[in-house]
PDB file of N, CA, C and O in Angstrom:
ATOM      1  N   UNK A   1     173.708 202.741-123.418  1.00  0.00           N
ATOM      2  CA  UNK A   1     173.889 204.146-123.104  1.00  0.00           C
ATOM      3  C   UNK A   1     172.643 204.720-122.425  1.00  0.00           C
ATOM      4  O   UNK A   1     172.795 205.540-121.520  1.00  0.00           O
ATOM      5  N   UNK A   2     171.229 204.279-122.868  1.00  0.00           N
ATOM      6  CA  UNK A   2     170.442 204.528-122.293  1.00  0.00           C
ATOM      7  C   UNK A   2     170.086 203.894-120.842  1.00  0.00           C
ATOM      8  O   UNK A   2     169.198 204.399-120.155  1.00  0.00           O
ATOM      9  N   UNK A   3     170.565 203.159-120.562  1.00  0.00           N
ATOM     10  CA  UNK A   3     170.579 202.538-119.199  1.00  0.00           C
ATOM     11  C   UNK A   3     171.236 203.358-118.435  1.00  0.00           C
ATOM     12  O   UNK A   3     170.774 203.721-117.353  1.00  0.00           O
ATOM     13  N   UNK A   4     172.528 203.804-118.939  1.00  0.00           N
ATOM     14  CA  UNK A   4     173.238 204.441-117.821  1.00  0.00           C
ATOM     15  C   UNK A   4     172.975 205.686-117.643  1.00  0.00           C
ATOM     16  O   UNK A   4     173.532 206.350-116.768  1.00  0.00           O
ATOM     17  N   UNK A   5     171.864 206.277-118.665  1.00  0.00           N
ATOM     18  CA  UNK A   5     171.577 207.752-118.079  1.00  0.00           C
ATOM     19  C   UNK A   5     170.496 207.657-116.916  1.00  0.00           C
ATOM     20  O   UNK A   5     170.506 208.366-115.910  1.00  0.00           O
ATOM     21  N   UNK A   6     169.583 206.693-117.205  1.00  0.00           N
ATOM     22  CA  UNK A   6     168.517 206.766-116.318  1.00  0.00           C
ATOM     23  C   UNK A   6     169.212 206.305-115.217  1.00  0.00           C
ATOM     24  O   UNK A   6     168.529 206.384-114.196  1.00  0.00           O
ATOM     25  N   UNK A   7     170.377 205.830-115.039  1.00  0.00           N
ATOM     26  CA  UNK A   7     170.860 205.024-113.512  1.00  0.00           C
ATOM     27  C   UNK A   7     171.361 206.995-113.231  1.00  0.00           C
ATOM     28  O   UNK A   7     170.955 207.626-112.256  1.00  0.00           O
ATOM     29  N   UNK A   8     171.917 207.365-113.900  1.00  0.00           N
ATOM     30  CA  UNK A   8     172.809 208.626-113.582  1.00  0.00           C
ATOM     31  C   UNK A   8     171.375 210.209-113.032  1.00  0.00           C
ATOM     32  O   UNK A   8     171.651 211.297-112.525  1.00  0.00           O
ATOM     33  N   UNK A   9     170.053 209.688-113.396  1.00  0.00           N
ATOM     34  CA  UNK A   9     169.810 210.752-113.316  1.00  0.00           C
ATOM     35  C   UNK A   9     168.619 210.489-112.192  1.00  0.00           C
ATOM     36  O   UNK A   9     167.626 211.209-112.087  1.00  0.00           O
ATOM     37  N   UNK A  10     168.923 209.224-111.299  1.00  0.00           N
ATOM     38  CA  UNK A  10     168.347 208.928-110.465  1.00  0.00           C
ATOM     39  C   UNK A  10     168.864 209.466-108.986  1.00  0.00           C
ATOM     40  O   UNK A  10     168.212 209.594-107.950  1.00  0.00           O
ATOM     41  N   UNK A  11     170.253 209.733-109.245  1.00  0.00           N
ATOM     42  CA  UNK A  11     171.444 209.311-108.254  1.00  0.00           C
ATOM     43  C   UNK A  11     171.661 210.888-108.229  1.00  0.00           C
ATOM     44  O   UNK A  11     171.929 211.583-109.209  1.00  0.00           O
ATOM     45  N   UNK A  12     171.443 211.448-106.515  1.00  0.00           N
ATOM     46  CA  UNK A  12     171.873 212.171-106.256  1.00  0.00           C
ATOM     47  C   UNK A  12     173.218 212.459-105.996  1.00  0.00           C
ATOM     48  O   UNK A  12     173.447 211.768-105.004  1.00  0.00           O
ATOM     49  N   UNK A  13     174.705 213.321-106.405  1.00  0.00           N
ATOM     50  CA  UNK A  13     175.972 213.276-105.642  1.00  0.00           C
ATOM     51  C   UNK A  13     175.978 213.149-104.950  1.00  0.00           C
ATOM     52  O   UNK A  13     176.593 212.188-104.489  1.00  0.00           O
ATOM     53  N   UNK A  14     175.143 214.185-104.035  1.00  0.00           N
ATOM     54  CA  UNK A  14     176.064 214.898-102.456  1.00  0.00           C
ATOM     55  C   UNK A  14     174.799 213.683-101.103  1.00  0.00           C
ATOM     56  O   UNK A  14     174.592 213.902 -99.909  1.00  0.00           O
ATOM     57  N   UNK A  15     174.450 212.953-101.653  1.00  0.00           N
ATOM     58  CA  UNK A  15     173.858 212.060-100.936  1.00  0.00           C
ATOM     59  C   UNK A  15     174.083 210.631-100.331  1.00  0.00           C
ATOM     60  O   UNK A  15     174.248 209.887-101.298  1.00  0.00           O
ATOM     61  N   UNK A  16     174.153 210.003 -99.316  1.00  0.00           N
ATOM     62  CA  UNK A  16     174.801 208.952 -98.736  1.00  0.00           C
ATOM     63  C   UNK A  16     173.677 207.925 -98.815  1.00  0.00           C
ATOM     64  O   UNK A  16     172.561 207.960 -98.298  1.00  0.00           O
ATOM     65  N   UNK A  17     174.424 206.712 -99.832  1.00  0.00           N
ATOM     66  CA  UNK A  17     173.249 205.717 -99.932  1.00  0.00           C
ATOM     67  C   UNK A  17     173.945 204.554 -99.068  1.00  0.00           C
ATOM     68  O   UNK A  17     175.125 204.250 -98.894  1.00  0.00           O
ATOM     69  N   UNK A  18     172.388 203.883 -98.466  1.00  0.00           N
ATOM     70  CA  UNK A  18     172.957 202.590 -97.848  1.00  0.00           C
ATOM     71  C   UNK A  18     172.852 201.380 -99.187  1.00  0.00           C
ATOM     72  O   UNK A  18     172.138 201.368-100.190  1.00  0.00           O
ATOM     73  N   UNK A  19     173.892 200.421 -98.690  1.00  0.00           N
ATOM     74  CA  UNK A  19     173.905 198.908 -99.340  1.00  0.00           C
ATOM     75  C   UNK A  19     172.442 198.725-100.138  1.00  0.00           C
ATOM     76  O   UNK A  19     172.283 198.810-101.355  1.00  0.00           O
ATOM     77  N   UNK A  20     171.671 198.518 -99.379  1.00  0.00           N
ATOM     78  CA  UNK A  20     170.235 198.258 -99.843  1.00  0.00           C
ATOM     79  C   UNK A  20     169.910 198.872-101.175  1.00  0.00           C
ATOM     80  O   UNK A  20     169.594 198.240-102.183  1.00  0.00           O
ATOM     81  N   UNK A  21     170.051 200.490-101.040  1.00  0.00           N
ATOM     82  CA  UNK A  21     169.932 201.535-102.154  1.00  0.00           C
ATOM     83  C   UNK A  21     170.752 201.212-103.055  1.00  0.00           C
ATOM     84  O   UNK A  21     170.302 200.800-104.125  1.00  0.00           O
ATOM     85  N   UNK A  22     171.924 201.298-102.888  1.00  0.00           N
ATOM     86  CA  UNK A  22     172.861 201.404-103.679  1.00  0.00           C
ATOM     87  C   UNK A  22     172.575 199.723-104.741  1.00  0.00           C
ATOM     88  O   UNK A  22     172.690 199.632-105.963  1.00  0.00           O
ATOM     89  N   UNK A  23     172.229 198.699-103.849  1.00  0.00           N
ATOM     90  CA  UNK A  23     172.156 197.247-104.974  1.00  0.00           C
ATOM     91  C   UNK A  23     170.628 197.294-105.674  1.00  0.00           C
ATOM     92  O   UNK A  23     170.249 196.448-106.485  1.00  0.00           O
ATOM     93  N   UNK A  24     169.939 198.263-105.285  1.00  0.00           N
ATOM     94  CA  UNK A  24     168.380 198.677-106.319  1.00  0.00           C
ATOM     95  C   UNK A  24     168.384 199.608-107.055  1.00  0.00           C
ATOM     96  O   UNK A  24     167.402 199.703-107.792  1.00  0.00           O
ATOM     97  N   UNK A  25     169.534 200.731-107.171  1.00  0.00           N
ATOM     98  CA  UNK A  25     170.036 201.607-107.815  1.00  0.00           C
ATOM     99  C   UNK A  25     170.556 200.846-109.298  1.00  0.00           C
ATOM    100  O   UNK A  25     169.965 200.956-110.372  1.00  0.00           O
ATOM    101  N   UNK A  26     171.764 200.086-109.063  1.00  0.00           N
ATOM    102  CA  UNK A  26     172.869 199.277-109.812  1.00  0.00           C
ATOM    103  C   UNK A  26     172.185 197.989-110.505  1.00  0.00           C
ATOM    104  O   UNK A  26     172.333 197.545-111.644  1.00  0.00           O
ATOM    105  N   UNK A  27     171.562 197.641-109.667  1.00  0.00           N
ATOM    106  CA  UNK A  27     170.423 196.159-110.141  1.00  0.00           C
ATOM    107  C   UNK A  27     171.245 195.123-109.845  1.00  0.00           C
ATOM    108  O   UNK A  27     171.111 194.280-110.731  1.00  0.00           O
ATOM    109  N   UNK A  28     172.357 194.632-108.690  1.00  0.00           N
ATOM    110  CA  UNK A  28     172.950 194.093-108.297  1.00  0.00           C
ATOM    111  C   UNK A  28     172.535 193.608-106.867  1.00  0.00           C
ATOM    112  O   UNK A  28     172.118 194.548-106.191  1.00  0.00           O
ATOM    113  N   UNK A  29     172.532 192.315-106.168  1.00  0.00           N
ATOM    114  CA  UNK A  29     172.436 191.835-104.994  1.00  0.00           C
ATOM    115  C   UNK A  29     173.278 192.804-103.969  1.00  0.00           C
ATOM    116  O   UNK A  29     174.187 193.587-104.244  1.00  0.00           O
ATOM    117  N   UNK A  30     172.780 192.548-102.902  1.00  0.00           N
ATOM    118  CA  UNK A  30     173.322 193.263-101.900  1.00  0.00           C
ATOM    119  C   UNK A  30     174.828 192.565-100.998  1.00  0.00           C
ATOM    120  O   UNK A  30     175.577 192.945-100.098  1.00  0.00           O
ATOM    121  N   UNK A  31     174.701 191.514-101.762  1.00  0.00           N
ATOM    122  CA  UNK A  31     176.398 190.612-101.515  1.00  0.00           C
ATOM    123  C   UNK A  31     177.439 190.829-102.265  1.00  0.00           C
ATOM    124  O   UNK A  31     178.587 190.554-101.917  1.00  0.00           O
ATOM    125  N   UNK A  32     177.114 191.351-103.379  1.00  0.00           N
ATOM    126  CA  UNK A  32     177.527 191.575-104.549  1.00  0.00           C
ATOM    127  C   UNK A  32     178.181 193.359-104.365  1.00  0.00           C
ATOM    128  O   UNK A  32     179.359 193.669-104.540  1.00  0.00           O
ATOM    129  N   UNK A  33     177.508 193.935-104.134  1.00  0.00           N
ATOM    130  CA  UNK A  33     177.872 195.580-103.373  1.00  0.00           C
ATOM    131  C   UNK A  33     178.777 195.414-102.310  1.00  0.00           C
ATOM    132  O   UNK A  33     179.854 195.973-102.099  1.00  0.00           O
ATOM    133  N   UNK A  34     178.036 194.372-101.540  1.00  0.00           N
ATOM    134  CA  UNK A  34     179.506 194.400-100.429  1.00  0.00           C
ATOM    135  C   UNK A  34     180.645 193.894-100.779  1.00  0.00           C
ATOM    136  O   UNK A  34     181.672 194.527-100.531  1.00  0.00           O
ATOM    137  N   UNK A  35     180.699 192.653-101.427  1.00  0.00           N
ATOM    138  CA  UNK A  35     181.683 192.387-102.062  1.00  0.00           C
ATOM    139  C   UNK A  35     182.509 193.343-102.606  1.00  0.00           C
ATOM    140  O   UNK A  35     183.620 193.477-102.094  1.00  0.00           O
ATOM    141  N   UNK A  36     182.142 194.158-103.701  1.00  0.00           N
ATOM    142  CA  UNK A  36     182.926 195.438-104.303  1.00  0.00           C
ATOM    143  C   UNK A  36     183.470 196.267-103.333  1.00  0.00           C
ATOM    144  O   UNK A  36     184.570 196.816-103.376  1.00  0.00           O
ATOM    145  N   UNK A  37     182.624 196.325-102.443  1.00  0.00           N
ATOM    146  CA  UNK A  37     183.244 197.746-101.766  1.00  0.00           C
ATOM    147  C   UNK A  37     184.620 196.788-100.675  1.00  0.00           C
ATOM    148  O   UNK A  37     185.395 197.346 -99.897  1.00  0.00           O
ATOM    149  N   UNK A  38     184.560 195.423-100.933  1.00  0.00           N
ATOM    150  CA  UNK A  38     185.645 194.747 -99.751  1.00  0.00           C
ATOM    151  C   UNK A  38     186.651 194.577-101.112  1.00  0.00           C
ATOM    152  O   UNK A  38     187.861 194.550-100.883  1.00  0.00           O
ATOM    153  N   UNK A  39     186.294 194.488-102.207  1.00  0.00           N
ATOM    154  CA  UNK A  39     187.324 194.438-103.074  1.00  0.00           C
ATOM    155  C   UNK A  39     188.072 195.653-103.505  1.00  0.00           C
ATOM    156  O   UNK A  39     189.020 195.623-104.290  1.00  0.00           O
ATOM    157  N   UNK A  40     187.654 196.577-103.020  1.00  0.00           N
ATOM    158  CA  UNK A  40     187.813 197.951-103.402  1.00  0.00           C
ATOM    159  C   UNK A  40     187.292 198.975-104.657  1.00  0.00           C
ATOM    160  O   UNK A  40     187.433 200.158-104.965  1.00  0.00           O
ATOM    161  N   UNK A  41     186.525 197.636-105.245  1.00  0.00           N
ATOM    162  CA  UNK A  41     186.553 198.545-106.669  1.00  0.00           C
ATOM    163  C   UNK A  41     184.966 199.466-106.820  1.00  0.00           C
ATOM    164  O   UNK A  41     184.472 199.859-107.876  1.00  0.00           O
ATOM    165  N   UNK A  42     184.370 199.651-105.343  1.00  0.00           N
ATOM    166  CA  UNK A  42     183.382 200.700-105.078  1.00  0.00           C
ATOM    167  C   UNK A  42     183.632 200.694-103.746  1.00  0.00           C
ATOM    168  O   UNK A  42     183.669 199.708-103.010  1.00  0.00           O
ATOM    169  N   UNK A  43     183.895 202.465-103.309  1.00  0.00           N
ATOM    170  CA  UNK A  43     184.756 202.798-102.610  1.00  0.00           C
ATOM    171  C   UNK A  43     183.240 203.440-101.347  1.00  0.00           C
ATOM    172  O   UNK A  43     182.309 204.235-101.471  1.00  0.00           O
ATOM    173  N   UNK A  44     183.582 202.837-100.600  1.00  0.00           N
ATOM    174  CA  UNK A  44     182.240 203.135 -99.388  1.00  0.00           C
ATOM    175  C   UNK A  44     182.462 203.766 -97.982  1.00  0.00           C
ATOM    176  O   UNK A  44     183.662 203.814 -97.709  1.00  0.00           O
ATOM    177  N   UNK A  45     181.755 204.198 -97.140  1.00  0.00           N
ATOM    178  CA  UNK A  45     182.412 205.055 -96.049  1.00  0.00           C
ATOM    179  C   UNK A  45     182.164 203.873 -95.076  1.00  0.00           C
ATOM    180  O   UNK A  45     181.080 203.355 -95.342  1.00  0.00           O
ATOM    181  N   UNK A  46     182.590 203.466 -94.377  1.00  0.00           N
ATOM    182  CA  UNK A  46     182.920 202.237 -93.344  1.00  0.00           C
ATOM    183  C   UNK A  46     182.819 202.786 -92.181  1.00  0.00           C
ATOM    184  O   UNK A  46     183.673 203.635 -91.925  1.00  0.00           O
ATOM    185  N   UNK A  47     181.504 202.411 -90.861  1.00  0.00           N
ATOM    186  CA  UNK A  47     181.940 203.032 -89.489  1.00  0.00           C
ATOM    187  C   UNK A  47     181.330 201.568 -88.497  1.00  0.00           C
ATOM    188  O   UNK A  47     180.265 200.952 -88.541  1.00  0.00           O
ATOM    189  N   UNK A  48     182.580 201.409 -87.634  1.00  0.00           N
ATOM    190  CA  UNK A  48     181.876 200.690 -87.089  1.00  0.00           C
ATOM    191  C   UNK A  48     180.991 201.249 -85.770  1.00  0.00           C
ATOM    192  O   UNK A  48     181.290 202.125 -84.959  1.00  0.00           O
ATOM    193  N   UNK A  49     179.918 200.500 -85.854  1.00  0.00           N
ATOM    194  CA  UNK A  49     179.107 201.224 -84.589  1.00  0.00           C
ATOM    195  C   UNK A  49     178.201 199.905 -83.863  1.00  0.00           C
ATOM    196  O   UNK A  49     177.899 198.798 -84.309  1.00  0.00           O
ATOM    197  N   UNK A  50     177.979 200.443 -82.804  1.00  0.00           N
ATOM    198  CA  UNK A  50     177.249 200.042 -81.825  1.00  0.00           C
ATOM    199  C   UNK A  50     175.823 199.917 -81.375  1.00  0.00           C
ATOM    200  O   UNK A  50     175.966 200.324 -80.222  1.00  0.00           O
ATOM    201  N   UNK A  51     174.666 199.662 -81.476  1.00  0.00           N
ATOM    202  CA  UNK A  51     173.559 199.750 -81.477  1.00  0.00           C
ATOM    203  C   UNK A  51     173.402 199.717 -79.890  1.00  0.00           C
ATOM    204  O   UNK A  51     174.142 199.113 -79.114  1.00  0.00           O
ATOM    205  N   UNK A  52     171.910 200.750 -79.456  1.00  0.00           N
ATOM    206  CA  UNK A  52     171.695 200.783 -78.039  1.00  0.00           C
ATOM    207  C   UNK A  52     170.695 199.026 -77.780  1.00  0.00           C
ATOM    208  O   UNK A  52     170.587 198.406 -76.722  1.00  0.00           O
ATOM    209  N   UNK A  53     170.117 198.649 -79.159  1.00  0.00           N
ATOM    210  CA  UNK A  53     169.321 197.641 -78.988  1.00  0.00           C
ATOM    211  C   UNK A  53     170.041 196.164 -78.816  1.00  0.00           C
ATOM    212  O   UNK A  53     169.735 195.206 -78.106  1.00  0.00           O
ATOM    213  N   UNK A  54     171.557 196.447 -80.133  1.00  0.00           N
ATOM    214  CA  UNK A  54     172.321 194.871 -79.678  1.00  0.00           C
ATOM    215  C   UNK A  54     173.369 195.142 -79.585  1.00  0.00           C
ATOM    216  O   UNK A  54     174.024 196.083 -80.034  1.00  0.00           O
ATOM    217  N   UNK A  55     173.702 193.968 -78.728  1.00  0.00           N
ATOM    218  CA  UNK A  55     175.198 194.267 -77.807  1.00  0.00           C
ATOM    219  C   UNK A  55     176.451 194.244 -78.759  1.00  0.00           C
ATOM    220  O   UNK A  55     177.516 194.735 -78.384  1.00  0.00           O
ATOM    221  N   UNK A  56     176.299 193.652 -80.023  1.00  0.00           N
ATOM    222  CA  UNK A  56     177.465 193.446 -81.109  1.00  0.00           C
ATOM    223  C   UNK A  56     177.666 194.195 -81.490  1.00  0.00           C
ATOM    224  O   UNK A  56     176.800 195.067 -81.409  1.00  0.00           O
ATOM    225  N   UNK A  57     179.218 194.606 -82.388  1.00  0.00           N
ATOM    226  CA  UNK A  57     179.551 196.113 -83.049  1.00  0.00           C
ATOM    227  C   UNK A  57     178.889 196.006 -84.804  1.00  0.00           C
ATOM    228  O   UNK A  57     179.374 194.937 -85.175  1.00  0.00           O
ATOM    229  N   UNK A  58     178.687 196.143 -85.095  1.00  0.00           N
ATOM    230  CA  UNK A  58     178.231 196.004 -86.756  1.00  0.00           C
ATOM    231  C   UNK A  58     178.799 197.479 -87.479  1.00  0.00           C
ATOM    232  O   UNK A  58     179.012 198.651 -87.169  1.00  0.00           O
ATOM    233  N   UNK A  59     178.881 196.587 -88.619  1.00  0.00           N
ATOM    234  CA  UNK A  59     180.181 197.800 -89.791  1.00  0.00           C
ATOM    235  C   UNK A  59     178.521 198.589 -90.593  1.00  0.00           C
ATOM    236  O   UNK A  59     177.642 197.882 -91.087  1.00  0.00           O
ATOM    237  N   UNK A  60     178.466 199.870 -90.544  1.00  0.00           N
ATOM    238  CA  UNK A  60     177.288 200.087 -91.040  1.00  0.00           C
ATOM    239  C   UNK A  60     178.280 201.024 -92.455  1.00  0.00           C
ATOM    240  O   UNK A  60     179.315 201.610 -92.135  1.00  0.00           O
ATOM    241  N   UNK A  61     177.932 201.036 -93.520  1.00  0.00           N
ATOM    242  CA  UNK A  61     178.440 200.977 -95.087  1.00  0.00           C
ATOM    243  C   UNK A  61     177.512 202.053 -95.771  1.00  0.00           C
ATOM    244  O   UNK A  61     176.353 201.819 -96.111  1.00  0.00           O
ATOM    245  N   UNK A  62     178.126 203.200 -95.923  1.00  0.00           N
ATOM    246  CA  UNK A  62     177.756 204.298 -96.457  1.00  0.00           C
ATOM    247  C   UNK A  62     178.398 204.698 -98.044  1.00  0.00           C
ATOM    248  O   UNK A  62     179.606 204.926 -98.111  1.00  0.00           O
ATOM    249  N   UNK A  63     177.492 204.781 -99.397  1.00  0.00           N
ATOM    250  CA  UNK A  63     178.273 204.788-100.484  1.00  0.00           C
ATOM    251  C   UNK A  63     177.745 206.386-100.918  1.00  0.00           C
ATOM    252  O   UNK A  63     176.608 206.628-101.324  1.00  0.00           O
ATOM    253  N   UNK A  64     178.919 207.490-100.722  1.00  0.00           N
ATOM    254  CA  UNK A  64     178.577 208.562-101.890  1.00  0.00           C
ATOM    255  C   UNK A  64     177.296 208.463-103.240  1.00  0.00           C
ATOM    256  O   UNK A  64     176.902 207.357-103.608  1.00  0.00           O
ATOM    257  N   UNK A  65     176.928 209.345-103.668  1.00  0.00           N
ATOM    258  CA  UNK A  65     176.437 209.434-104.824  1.00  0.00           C
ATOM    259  C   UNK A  65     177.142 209.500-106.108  1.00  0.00           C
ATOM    260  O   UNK A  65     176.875 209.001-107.201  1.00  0.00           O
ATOM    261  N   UNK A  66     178.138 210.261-105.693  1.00  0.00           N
ATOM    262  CA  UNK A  66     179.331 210.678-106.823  1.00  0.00           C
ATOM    263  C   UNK A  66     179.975 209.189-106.774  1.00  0.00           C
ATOM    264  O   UNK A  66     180.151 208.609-107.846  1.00  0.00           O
ATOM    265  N   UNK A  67     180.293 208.625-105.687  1.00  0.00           N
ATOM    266  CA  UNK A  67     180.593 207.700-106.381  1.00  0.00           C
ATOM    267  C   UNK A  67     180.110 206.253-107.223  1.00  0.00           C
ATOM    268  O   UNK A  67     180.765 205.434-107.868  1.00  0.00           O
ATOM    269  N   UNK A  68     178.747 206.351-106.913  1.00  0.00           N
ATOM    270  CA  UNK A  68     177.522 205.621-107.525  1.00  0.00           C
ATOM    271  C   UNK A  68     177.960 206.170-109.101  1.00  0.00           C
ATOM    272  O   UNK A  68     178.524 205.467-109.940  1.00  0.00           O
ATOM    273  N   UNK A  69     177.681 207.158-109.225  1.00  0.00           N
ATOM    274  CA  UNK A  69     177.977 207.575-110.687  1.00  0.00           C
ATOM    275  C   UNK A  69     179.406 207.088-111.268  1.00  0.00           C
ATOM    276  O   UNK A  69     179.650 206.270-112.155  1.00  0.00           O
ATOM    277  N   UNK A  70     180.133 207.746-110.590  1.00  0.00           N
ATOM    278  CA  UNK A  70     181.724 207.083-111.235  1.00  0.00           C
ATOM    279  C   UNK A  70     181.584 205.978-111.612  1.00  0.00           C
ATOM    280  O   UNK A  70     181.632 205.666-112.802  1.00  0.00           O
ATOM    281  N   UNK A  71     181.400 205.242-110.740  1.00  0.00           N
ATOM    282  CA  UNK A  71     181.312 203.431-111.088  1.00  0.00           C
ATOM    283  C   UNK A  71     180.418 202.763-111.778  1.00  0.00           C
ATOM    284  O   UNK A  71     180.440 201.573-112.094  1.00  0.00           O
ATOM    285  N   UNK A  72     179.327 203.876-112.085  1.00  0.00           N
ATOM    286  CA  UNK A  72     178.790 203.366-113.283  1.00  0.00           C
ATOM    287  C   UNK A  72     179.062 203.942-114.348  1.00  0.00           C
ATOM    288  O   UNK A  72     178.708 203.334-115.358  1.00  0.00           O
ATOM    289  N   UNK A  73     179.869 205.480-114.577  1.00  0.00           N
ATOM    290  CA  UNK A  73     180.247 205.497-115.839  1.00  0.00           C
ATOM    291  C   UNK A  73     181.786 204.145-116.300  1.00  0.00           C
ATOM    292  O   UNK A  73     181.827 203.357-117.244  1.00  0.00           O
ATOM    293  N   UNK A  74     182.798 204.375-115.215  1.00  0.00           N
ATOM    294  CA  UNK A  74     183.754 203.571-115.079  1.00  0.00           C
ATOM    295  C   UNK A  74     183.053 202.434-115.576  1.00  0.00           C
ATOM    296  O   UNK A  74     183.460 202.349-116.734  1.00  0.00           O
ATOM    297  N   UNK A  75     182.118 201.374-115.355  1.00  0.00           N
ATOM    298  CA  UNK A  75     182.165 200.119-115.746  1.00  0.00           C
ATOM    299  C   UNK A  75     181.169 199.589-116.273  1.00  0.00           C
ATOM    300  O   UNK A  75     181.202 198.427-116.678  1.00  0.00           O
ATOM    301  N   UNK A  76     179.802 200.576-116.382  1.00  0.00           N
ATOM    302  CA  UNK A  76     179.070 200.235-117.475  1.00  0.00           C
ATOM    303  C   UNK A  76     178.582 200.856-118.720  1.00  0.00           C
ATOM    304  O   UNK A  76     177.498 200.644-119.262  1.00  0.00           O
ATOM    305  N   UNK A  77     179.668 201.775-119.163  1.00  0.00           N
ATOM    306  CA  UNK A  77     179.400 202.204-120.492  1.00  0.00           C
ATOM    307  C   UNK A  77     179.921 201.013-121.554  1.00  0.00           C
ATOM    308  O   UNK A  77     180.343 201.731-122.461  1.00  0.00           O
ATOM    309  N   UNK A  78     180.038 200.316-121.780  1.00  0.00           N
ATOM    310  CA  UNK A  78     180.398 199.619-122.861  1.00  0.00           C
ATOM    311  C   UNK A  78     179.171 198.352-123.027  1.00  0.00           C
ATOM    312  O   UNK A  78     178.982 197.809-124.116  1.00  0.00           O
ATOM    313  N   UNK A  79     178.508 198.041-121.970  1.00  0.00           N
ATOM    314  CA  UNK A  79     177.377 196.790-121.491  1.00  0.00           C
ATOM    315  C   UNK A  79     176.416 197.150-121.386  1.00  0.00           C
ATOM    316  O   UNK A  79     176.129 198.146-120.722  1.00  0.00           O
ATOM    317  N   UNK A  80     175.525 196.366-122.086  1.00  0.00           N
ATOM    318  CA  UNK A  80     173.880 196.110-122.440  1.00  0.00           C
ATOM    319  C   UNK A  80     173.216 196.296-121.038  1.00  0.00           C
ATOM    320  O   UNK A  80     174.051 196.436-120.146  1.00  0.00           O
ATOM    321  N   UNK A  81     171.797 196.333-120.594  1.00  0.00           N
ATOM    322  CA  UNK A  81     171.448 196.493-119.126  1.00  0.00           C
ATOM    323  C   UNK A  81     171.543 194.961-118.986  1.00  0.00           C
ATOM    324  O   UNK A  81     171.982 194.783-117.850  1.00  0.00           O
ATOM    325  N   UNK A  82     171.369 193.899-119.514  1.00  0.00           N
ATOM    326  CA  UNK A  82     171.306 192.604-119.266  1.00  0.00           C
ATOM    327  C   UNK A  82     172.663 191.776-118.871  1.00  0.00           C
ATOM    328  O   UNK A  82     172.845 190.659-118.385  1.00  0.00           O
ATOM    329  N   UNK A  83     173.412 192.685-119.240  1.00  0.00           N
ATOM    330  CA  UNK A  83     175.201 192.085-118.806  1.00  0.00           C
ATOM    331  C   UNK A  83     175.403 192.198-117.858  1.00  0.00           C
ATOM    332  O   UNK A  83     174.754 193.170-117.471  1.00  0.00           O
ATOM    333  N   UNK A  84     176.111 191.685-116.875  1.00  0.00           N
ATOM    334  CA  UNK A  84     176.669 192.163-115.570  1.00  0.00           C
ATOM    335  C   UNK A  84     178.291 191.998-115.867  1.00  0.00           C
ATOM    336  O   UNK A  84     178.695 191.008-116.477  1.00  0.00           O
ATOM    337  N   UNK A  85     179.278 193.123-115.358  1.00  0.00           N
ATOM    338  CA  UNK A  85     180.250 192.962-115.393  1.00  0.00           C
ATOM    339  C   UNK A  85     180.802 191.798-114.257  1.00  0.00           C
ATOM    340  O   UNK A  85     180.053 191.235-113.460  1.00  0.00           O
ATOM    341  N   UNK A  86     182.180 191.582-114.355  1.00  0.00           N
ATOM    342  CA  UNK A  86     182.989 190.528-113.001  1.00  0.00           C
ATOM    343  C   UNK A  86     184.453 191.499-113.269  1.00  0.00           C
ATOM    344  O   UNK A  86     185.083 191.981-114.210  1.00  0.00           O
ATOM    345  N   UNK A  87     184.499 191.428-111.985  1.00  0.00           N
ATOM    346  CA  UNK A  87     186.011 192.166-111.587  1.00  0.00           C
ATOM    347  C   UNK A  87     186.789 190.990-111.080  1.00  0.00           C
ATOM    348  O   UNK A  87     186.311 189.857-111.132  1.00  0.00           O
ATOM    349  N   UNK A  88     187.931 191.227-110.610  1.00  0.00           N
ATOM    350  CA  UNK A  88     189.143 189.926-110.384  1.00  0.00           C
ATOM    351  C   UNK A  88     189.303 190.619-109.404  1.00  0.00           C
ATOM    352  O   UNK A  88     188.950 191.795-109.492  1.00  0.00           O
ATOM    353  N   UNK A  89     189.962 190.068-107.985  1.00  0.00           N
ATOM    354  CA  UNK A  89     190.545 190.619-106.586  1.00  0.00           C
ATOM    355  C   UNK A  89     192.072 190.327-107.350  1.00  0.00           C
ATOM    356  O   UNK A  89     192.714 189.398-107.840  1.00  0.00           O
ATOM    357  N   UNK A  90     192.174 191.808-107.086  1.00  0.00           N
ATOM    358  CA  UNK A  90     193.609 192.266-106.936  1.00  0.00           C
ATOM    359  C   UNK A  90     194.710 191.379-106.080  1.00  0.00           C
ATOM    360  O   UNK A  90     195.871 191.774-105.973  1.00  0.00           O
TER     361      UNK A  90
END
């Protein structure tokens, strides 16, 4: 319980975290974030864009704050900070 307040009172709502943030926030790899958000079960803003520097399109991955919080009340109130949950693809 104490884990998840200090994750909750780090985390701004109305603020847009990248991948990076969001897996040093959670204490999760940054494959592991993307993963969720391709599994759906952390819900991220998706744009694809274009860089003036490289010619490829790249998906750049924007996660709410609010929903940083949801998903950690949603799935780690019941687990120690040392547990990591596993979700199943739908």
């Amino acid at each position: 319980m104490e884990f998840r307040m200090l994750l909750l009172d780090s985390v701004e709502p109305e603020k847009w975290y990248k991948i990076d943030d969001v897996a040093k926030i959670i204490g999760w790899s940054h494959d592991t974030i993307e993963r969720w958000i391709e599994d759906r079960v952390l819900q991220a803003f998706v744009k694809d864009s274009r860089s003036d520097k490289r010619k490829r399109i790249f998906r750049g991955k924007r996660v709410q704050g609010c929903e940083i919080i949801r998903f950690v009340k949603a799935h780690l109130t019941e687990l120690k900070p040392d547990v990591r949950p596993r979700f199943r693809s739908a």
